[in-house]
N, C-alpha and C positions, 0 to 999 in steps of 0.2 A: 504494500500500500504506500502510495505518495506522502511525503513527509507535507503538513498542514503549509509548510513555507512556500513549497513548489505548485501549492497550487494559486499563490494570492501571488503571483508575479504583475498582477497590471499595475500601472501607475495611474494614479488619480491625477487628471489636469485642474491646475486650479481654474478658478474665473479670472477674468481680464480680457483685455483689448484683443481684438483677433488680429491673427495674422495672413493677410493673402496672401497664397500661391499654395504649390507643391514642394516641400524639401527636395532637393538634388537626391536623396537616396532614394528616395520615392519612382522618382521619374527611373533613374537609371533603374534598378530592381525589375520595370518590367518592359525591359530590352533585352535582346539576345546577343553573346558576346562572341565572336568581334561583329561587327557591325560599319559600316559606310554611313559617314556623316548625310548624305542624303537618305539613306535608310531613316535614320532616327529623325529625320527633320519633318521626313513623310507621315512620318508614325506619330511621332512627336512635338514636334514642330508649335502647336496650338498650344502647347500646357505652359502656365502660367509658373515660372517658382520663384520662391523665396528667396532674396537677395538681400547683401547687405546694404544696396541701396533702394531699397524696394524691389515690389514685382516687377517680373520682366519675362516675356515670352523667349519659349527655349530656342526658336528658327531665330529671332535676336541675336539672341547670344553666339549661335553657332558661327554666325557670321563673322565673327570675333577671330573664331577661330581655325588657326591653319592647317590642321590636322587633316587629313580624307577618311579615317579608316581608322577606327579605334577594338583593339585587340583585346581588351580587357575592359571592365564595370570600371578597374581604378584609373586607365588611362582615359578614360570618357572623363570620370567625374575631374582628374585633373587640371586637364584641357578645359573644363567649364570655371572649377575653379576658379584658373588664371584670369578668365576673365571677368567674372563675376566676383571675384575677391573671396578673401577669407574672413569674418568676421560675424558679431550677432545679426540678428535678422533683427528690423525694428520692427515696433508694434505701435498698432493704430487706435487710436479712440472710435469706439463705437457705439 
């Protein structure tokens, strides 16, 4: 039998401001790896994510970047990264 800990794994979000978009793992998780940046702009292209300086549609961003063909979930998310930066996402009053 499951010990009582493993099964209370969810986290409780508190209340507050929301945050629009999709997280970058989000997006990447349901893409198939390696993949052609026109692939995922096809597929993906539309979806909205999370940035440190607000939202921004992912065909945006890709434009950014020079890559054709990403081999791997970590060289995608890299490559977005770079241009999207590293940092908190801000939150909006709602």
């Amino acid at each position: 039998m499951a010990d009582d800990s493993e099964d209370n794994l969810a986290v409780e979000l508190g209340e507050g401001p929301a945050v629009e978009g999709a997280p970058l793992a989000r997006v990447s998780a349901r893409l198939m790896w390696g993949s052609e940046k026109s692939a995922i702009e096809a597929r993906e292209g539309d979806t909205v994510l999370r940035t440190p300086d607000g939202p921004r549609e992912l065909a945006d961003v890709l434009t950014a970047v020079d890559s054709t063909y990403f081999g791997t979930r970590q060289e995608f998310e890299n490559a977005v990264r770079d241009v999207i930066g590293h940092g908190p996402v801000p939150t909006t009053e709602g």
